[in-house]
N, C-alpha and C positions, 0 to 999 in steps of 0.2 A: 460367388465371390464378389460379384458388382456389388450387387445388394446387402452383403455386409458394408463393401467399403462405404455406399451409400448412405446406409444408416450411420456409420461411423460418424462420416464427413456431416450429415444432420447435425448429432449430437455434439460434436464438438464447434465446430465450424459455424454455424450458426446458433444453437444455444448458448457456446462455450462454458469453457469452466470456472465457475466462482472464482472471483478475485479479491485477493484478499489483501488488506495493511497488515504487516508483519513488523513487531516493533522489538528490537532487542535493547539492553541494558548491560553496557559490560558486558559486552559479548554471547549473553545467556538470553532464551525467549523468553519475555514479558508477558506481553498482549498478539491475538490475533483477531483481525475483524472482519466481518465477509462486507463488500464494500456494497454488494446491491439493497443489501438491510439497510442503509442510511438513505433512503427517497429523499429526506428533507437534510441538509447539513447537522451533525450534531458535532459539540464539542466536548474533549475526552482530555480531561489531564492527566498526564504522566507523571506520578509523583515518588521519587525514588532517593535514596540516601545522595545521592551526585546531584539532586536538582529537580527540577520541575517546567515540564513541556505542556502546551496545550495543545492536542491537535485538533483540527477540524477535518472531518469525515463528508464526503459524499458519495453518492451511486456512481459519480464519476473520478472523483480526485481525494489525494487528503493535502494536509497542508499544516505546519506549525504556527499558529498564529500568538502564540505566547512564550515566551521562554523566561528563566533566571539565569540566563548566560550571558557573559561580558559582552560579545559580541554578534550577538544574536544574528549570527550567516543561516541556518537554520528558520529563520522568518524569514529572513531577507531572500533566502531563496525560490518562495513561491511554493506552488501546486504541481505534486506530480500524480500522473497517472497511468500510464502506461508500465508493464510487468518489466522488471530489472532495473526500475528506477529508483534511488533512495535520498534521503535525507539524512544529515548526519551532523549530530550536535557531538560535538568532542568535548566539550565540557561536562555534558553531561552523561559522557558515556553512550548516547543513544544514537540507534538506528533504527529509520522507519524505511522498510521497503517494498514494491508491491509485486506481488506473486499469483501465477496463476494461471492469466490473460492470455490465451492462445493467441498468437498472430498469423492472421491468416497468407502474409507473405512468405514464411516459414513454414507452410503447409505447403506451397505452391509449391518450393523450389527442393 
């Protein structure tokens, strides 16, 4: 029993599991990205009947750095990264959120 949980708490706990940008459109999934593929920042546009987002990607965060929305709170909001975090352009319908990322406080407790 140790030795499972052992190996468990390895595997998750310190490898953990792939995290991903999950980006929806009107409600429906678009795009998904595993985020540790992006070593170098890459930039990804969102281009859909409601509008057009850029985002930029990394190993550790993503971020909107472009929009065609009136008031671009979606840029203006920065970089998230941590799992349950989102970004959320209502003009354009879009949500990017990140999914995944075990937290190892929530193992703890």
């Amino acid at each position: 029993m140790g030795l499972a949980f052992g190996l468990y708490f390895l595997c998750t706990g310190f490898l953990g599991e792939p995290v991903y940008v999950e980006v929806e459109v009107a409600g429906k999934p678009y795009a998904r990205y595993e985020m540790k593929r992006y070593r170098q920042p890459e930039e990804i546009p969102i281009r859909t009947q409601y509008g057009t987002n850029t985002l930029r990607i990394s190993d550790k965060e993503v971020r909107v750095v472009q929009a065609d929305c009136p008031d671009k709170l979606d840029v203006k909001q920065g970089a998230i990264g941590k799992s349950g975090e989102t970004i959320v352009c209502l003009s354009n319908k879009l949500v990017i959120k990140i999914s995944g990322e075990r937290d190892l406080d929530a193992l703890s407790e």
